[in-house]
mmCIF file of the C-alpha atoms, coordinates in Angstrom:
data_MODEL
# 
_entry.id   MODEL 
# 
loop_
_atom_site.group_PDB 
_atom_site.id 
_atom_site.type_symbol 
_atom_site.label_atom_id 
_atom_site.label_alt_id 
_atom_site.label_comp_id 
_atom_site.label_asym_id 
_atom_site.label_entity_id 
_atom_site.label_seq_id 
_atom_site.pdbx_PDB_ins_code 
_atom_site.Cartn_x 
_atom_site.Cartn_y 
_atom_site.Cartn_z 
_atom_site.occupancy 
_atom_site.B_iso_or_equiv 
_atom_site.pdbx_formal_charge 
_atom_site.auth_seq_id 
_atom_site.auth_comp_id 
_atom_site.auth_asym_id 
_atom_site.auth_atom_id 
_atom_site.pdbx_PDB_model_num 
ATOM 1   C CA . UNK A 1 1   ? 0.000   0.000   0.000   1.00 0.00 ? 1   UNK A CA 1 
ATOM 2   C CA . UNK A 1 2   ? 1.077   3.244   -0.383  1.00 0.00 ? 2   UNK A CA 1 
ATOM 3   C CA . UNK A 1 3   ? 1.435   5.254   3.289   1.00 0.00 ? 3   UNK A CA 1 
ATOM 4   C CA . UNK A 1 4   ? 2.778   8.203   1.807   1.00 0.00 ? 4   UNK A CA 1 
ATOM 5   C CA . UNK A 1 5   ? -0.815  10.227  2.548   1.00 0.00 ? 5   UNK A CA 1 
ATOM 6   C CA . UNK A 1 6   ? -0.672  13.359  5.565   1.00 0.00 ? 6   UNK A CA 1 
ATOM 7   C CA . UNK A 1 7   ? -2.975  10.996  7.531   1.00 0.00 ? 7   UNK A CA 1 
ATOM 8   C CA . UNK A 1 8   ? -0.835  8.209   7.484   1.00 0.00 ? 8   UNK A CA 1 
ATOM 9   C CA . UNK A 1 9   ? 2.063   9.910   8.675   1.00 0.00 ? 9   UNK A CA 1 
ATOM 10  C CA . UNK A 1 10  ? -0.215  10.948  11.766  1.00 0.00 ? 10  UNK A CA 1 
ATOM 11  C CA . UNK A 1 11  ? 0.261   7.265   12.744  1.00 0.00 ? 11  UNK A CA 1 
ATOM 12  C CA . UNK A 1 12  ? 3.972   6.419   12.868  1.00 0.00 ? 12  UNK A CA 1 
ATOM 13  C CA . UNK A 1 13  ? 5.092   5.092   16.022  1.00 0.00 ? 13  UNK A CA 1 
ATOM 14  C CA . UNK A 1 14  ? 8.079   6.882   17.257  1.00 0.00 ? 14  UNK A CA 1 
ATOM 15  C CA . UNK A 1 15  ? 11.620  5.711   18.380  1.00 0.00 ? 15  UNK A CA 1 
ATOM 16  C CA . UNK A 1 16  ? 11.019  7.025   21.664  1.00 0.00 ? 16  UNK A CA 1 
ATOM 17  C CA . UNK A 1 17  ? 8.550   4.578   22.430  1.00 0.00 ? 17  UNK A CA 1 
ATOM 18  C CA . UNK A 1 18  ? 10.612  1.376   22.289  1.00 0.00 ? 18  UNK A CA 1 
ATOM 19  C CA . UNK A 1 19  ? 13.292  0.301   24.677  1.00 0.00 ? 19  UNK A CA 1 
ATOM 20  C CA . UNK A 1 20  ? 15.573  -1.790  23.973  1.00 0.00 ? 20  UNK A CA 1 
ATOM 21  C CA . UNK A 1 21  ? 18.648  -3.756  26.123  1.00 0.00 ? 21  UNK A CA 1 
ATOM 22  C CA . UNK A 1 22  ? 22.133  -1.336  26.176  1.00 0.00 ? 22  UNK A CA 1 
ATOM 23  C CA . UNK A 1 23  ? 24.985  -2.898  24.424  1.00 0.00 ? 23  UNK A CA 1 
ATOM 24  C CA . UNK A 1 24  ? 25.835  -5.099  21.648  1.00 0.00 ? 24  UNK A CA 1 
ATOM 25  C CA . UNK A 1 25  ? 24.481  -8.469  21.251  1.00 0.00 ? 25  UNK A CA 1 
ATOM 26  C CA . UNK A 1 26  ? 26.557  -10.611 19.728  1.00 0.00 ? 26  UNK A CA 1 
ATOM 27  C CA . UNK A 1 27  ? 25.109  -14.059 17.482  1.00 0.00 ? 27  UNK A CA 1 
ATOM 28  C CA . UNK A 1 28  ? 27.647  -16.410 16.039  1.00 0.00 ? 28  UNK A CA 1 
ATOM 29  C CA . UNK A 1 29  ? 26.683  -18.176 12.903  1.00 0.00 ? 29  UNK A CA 1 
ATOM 30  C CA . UNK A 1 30  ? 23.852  -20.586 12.596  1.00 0.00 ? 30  UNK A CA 1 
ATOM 31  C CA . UNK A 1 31  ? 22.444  -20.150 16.021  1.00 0.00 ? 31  UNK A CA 1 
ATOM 32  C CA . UNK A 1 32  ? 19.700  -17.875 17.257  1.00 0.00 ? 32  UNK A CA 1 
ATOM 33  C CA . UNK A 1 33  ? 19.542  -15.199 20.187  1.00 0.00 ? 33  UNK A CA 1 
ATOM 34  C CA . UNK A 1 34  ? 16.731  -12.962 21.780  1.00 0.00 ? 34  UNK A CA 1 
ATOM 35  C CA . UNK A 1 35  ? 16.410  -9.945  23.723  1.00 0.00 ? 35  UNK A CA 1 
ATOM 36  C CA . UNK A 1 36  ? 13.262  -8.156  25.697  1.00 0.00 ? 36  UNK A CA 1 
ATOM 37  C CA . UNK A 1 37  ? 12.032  -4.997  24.469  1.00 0.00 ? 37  UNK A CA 1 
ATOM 38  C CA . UNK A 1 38  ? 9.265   -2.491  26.101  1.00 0.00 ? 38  UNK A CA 1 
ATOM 39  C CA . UNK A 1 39  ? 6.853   -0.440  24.106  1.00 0.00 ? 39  UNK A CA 1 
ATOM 40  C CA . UNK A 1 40  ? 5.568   2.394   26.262  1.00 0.00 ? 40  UNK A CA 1 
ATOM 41  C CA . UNK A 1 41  ? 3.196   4.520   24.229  1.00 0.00 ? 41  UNK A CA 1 
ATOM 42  C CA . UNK A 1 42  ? 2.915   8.678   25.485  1.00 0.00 ? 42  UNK A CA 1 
ATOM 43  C CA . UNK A 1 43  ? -0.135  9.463   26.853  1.00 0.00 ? 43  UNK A CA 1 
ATOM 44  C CA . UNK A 1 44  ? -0.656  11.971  23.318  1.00 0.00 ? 44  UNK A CA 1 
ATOM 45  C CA . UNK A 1 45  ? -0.362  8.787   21.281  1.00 0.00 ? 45  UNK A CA 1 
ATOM 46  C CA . UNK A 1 46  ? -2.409  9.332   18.307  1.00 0.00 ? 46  UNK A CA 1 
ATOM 47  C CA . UNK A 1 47  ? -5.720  6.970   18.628  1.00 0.00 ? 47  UNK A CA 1 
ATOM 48  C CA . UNK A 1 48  ? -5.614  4.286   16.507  1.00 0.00 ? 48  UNK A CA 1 
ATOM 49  C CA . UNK A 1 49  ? -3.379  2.581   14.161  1.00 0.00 ? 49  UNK A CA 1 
ATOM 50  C CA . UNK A 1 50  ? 0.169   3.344   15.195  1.00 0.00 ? 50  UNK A CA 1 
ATOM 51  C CA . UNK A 1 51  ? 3.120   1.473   12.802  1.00 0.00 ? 51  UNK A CA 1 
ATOM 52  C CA . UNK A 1 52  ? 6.452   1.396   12.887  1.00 0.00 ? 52  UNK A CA 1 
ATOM 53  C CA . UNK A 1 53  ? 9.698   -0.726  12.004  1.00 0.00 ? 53  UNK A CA 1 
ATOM 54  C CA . UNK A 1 54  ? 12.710  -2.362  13.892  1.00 0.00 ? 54  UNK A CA 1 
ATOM 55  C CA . UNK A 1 55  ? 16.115  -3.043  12.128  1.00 0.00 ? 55  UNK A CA 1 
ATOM 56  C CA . UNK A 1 56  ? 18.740  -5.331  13.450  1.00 0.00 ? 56  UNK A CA 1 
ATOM 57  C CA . UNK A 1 57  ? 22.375  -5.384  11.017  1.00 0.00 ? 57  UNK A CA 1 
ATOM 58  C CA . UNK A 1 58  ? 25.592  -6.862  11.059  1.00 0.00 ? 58  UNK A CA 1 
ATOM 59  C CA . UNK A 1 59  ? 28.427  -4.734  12.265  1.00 0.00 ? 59  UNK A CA 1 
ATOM 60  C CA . UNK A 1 60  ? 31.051  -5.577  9.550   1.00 0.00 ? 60  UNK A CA 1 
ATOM 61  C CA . UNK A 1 61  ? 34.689  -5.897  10.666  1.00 0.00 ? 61  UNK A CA 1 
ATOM 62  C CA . UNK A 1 62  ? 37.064  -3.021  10.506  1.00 0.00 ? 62  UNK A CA 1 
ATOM 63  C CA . UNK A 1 63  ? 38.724  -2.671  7.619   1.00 0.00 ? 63  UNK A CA 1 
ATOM 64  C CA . UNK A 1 64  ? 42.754  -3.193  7.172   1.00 0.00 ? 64  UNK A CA 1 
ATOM 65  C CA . UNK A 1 65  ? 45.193  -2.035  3.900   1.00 0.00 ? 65  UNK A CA 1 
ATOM 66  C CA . UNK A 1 66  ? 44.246  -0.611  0.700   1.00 0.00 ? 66  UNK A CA 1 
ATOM 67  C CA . UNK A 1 67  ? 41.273  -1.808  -0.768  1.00 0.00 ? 67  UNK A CA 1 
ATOM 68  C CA . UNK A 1 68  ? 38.037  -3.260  1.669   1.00 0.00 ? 68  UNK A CA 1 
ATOM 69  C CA . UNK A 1 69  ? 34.727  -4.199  0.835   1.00 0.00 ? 69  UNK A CA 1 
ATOM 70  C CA . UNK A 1 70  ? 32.459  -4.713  3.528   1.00 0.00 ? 70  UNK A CA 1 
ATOM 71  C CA . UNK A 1 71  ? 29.396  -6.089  3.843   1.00 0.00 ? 71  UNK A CA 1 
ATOM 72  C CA . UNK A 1 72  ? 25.882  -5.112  6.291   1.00 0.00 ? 72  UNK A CA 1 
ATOM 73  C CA . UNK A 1 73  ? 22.860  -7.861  6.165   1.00 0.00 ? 73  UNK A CA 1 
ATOM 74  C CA . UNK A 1 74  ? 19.842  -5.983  8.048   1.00 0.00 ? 74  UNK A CA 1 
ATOM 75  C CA . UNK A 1 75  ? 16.598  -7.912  9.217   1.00 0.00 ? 75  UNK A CA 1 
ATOM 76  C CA . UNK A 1 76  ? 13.795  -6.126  10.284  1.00 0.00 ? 76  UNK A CA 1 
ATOM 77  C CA . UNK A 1 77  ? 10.029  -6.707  11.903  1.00 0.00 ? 77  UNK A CA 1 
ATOM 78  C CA . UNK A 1 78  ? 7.114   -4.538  11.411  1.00 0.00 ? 78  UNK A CA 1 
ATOM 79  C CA . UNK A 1 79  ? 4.760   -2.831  14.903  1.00 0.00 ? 79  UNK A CA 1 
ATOM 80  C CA . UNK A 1 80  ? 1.520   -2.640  13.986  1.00 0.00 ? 80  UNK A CA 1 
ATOM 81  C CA . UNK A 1 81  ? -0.060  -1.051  17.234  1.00 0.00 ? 81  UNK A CA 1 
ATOM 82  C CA . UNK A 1 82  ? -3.912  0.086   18.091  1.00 0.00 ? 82  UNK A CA 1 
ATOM 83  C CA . UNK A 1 83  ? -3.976  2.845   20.684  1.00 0.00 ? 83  UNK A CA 1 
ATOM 84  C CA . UNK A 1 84  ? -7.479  2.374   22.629  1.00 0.00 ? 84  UNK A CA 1 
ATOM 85  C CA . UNK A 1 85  ? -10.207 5.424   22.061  1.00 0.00 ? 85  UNK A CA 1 
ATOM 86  C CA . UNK A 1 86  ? -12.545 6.373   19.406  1.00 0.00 ? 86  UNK A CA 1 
ATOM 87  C CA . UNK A 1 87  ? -11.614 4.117   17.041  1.00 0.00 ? 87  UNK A CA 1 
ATOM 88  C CA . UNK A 1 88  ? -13.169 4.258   13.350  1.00 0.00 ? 88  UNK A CA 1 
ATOM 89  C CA . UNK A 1 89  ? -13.059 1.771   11.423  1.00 0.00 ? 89  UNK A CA 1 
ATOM 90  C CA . UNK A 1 90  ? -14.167 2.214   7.901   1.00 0.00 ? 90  UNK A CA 1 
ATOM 91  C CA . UNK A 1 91  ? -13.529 1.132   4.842   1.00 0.00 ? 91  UNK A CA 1 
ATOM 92  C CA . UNK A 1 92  ? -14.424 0.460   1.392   1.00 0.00 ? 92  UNK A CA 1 
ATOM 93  C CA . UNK A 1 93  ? -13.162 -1.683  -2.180  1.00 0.00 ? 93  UNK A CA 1 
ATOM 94  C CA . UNK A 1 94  ? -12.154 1.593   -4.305  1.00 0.00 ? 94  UNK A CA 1 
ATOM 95  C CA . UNK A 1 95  ? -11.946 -0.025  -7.536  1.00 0.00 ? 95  UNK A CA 1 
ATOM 96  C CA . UNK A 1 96  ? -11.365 -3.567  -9.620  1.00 0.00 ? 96  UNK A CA 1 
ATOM 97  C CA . UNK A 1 97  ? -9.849  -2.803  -12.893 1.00 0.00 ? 97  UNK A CA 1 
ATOM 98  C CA . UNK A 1 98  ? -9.775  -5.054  -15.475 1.00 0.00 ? 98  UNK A CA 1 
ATOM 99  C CA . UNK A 1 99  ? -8.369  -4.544  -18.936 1.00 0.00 ? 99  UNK A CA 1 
ATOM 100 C CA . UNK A 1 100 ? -11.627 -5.465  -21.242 1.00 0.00 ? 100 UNK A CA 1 
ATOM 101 C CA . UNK A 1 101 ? -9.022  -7.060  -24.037 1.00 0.00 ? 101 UNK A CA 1 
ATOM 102 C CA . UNK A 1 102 ? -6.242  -8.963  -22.748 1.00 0.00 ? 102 UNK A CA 1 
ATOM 103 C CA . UNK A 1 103 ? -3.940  -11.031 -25.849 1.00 0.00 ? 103 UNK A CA 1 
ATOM 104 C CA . UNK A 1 104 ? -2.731  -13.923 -23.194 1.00 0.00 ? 104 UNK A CA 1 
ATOM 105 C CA . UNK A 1 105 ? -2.803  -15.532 -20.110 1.00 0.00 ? 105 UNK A CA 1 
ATOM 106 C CA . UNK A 1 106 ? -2.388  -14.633 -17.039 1.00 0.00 ? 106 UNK A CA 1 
ATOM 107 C CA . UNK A 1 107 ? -5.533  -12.330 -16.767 1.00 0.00 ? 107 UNK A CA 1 
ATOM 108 C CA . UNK A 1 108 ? -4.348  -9.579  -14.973 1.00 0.00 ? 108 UNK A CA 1 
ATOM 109 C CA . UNK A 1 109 ? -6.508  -7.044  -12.587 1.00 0.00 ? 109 UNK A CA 1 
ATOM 110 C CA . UNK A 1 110 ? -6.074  -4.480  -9.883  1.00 0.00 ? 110 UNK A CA 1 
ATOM 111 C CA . UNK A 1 111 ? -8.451  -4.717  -7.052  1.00 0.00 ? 111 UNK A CA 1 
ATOM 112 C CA . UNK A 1 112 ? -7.955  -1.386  -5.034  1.00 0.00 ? 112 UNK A CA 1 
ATOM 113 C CA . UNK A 1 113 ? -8.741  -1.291  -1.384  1.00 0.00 ? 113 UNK A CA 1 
ATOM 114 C CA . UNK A 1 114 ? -9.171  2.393   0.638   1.00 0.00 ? 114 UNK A CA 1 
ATOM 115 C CA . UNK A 1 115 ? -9.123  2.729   4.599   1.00 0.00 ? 115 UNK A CA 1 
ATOM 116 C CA . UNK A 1 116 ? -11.024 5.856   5.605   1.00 0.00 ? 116 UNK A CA 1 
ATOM 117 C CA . UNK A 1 117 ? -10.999 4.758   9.142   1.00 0.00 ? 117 UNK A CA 1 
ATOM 118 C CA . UNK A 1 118 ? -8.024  5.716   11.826  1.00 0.00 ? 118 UNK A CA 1 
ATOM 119 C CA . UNK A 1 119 ? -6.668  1.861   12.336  1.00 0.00 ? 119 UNK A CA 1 
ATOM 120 C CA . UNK A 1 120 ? -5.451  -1.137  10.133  1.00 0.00 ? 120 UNK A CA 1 
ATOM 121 C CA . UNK A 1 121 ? -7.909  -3.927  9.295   1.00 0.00 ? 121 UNK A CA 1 
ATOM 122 C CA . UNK A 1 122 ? -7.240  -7.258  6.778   1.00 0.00 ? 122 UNK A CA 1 
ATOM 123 C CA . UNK A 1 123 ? -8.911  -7.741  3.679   1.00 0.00 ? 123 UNK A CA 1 
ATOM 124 C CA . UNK A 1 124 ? -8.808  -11.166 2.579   1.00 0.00 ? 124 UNK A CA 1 
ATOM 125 C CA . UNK A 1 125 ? -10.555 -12.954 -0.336  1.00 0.00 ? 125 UNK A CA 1 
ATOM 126 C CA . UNK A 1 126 ? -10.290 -14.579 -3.598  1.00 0.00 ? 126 UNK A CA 1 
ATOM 127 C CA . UNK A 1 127 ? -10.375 -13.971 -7.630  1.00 0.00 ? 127 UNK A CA 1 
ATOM 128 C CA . UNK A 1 128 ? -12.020 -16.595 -9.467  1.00 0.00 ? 128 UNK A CA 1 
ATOM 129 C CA . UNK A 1 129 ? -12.731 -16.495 -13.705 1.00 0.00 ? 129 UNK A CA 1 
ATOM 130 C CA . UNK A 1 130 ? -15.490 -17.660 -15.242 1.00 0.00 ? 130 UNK A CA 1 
ATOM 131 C CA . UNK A 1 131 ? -17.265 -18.187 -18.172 1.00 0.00 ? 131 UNK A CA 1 
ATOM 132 C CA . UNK A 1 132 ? -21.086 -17.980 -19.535 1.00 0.00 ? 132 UNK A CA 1 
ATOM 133 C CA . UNK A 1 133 ? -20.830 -21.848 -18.823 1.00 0.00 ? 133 UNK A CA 1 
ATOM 134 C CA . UNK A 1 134 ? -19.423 -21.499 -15.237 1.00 0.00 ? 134 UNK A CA 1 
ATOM 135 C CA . UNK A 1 135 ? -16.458 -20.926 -13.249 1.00 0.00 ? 135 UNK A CA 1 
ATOM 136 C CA . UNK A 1 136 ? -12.795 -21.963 -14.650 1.00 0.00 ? 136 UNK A CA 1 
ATOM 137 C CA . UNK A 1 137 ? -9.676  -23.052 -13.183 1.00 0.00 ? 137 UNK A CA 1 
ATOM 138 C CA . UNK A 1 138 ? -8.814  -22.288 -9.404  1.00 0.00 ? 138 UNK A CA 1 
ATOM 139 C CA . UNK A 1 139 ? -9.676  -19.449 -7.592  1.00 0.00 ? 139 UNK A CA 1 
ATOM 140 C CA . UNK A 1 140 ? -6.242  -17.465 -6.649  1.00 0.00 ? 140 UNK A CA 1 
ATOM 141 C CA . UNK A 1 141 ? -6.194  -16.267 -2.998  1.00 0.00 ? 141 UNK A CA 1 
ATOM 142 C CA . UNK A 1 142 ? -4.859  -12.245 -1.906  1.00 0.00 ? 142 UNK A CA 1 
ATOM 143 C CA . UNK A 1 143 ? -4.821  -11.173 1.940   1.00 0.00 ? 143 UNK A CA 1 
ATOM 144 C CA . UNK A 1 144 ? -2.893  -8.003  3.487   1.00 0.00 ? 144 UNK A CA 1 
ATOM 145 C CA . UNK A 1 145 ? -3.684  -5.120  5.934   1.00 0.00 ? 145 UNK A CA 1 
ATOM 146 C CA . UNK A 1 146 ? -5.117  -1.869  5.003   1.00 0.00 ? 146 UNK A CA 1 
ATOM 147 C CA . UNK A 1 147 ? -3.426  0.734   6.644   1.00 0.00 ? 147 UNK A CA 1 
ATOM 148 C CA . UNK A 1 148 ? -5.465  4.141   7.549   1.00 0.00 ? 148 UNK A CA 1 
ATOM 149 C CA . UNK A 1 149 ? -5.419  7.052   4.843   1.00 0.00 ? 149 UNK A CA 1 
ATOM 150 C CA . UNK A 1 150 ? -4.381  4.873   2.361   1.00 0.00 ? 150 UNK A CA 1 
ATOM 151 C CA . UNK A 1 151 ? -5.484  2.341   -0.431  1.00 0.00 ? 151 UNK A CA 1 
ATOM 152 C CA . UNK A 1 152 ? -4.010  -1.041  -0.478  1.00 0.00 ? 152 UNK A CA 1 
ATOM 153 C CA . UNK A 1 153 ? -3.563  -2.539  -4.650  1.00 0.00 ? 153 UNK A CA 1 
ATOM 154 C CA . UNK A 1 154 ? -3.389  -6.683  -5.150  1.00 0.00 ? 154 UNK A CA 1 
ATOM 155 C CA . UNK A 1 155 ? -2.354  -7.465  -7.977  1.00 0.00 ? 155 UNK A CA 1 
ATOM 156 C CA . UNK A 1 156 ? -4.446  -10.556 -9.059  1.00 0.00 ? 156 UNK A CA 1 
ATOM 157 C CA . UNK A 1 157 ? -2.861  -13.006 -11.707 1.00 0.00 ? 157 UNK A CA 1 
ATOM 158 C CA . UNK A 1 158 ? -5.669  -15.891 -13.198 1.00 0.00 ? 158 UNK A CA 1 
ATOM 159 C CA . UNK A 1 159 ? -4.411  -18.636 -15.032 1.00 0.00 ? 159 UNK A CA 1 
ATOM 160 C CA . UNK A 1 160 ? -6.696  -19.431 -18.275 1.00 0.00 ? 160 UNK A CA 1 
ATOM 161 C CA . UNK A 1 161 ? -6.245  -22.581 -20.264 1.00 0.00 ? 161 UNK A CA 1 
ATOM 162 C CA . UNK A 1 162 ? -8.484  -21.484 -23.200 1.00 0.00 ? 162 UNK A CA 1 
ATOM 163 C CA . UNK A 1 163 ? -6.239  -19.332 -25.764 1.00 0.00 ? 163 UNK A CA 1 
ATOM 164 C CA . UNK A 1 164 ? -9.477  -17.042 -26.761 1.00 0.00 ? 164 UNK A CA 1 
ATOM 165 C CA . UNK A 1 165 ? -12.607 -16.783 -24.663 1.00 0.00 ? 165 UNK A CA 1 
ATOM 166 C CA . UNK A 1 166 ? -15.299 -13.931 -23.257 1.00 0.00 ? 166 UNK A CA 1 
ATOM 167 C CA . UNK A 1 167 ? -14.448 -14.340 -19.032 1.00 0.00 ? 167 UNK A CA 1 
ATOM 168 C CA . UNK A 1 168 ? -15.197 -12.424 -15.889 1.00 0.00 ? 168 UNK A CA 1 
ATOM 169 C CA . UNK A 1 169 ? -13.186 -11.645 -13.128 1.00 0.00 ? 169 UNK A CA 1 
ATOM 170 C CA . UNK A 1 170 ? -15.186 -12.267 -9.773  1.00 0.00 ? 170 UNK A CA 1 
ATOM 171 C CA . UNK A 1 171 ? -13.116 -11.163 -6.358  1.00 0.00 ? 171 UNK A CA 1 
ATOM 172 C CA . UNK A 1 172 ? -14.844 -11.506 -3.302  1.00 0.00 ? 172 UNK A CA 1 
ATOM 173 C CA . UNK A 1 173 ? -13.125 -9.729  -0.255  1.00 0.00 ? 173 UNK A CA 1 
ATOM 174 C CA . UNK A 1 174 ? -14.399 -10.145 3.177   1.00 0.00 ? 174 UNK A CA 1 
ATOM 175 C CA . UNK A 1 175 ? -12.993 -6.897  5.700   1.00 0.00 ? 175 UNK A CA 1 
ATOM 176 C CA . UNK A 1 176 ? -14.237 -5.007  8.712   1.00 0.00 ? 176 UNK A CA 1 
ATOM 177 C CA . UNK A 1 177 ? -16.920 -7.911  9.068   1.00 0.00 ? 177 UNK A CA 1 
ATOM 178 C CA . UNK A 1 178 ? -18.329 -7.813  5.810   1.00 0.00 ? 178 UNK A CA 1 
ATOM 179 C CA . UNK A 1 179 ? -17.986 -9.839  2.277   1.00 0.00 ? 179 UNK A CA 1 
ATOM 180 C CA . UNK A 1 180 ? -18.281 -8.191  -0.756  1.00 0.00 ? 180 UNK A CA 1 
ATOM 181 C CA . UNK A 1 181 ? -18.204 -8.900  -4.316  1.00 0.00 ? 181 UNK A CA 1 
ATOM 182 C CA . UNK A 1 182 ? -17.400 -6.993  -7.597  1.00 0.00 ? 182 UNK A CA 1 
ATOM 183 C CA . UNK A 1 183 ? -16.628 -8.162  -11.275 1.00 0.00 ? 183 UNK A CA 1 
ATOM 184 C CA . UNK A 1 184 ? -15.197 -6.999  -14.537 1.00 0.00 ? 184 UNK A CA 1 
ATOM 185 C CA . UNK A 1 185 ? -15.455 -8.511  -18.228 1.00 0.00 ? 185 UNK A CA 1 
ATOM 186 C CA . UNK A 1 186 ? -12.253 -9.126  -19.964 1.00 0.00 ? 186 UNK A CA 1 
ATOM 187 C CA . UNK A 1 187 ? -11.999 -10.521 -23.678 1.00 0.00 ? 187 UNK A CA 1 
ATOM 188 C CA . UNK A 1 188 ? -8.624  -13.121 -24.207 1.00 0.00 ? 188 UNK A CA 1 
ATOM 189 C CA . UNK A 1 189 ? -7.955  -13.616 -27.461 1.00 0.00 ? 189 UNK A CA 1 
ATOM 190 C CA . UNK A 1 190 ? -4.226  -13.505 -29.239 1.00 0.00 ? 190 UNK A CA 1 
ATOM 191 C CA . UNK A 1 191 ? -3.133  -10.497 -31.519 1.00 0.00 ? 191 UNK A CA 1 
ATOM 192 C CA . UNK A 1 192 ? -3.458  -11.830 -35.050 1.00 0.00 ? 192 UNK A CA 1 
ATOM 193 C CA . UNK A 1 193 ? -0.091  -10.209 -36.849 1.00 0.00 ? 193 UNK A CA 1 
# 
């Protein structure tokens, strides 16, 4: 999604919230290590969705003589927080775009999901084709959170085994405990050159 809206930026989680252990923790290859961490949210917390991101790297050795090339591996995990209050939670499908003539499989849409509300919620579902004569191949699954002020795009990829055929794109998205539906015509059928 794209979380480059005014809004959204209302709902990142600062570094001052998180406290981590002083010092450097050192992991030697191919084994695992863990460490405690408090999140302590300011009473002027925005209410809502709060997000934010944690980064651990490698601290490459120093370098010796002329020429050094070093090398930083980073791994990070995502905070997706919900500060209690008037929370609003509202959203909507913006959009399912199909292109009506498509020359070969995949079929390829856009389904568009928009979060007016002030929290994250998932949208799950699945995009099935089918025909005048009834559904065709396997329906191909899509899930992912919707952050506030923004609009979430899945890409949604449906194999087709016919070369030329008249189809429609079904998705079905259940968020914010509701199921909807929406549908677009698309026309396969190779360029003739």
């Amino acid at each position: 999604g794209n979380c480059s809206s005014r809004k959204a930026a209302d709902n990142r989680m600062s570094v001052s919230w998180l406290t981590l252990p002083g010092g450097i923790i050192t992991v030697k290859a191919r084994t695992q290590s863990s460490f405690g961490y408090t999140i302590n949210g300011p009473p002027t917390a925005t209410v809502g969705g709060n997000y934010g991101a944690l980064f651990i790297e490698t601290v490459p050795p120093a370098g010796k003589g002329g020429a050094f090339v070093s090398r930083v591996e980073r791994i990070g995990t995502l905070f997706y927080l919900t500060v209690s209050g008037n929370l609003n939670l509202k959203g909507s499908i913006e959009s399912l775009k199909v292109p009506w003539y498509q020359a070969a499989a995949p079929i390829l849409g856009t389904l568009r999901m928009r979060n007016d509300g002030n929290t994250h919620f998932i949208a799950e579902g699945t995009a099935q084709l089918s025909s005048v004569f009834g559904k065709i191949g396997q329906p191909v699954a899509f899930k992912g959170a919707v952050l506030p002020g923004t609009i979430r795009r899945f890409e949604l990829k449906l194999p087709s085994s016919a070369p030329i055929g008249l189809y429609k794109m079904t998705a079905t998205v259940s968020y914010l405990d509701r199921e909807e539906t929406v549908s677009a015509w698309v026309l396969l059928m190779p360029r003739v050159t």
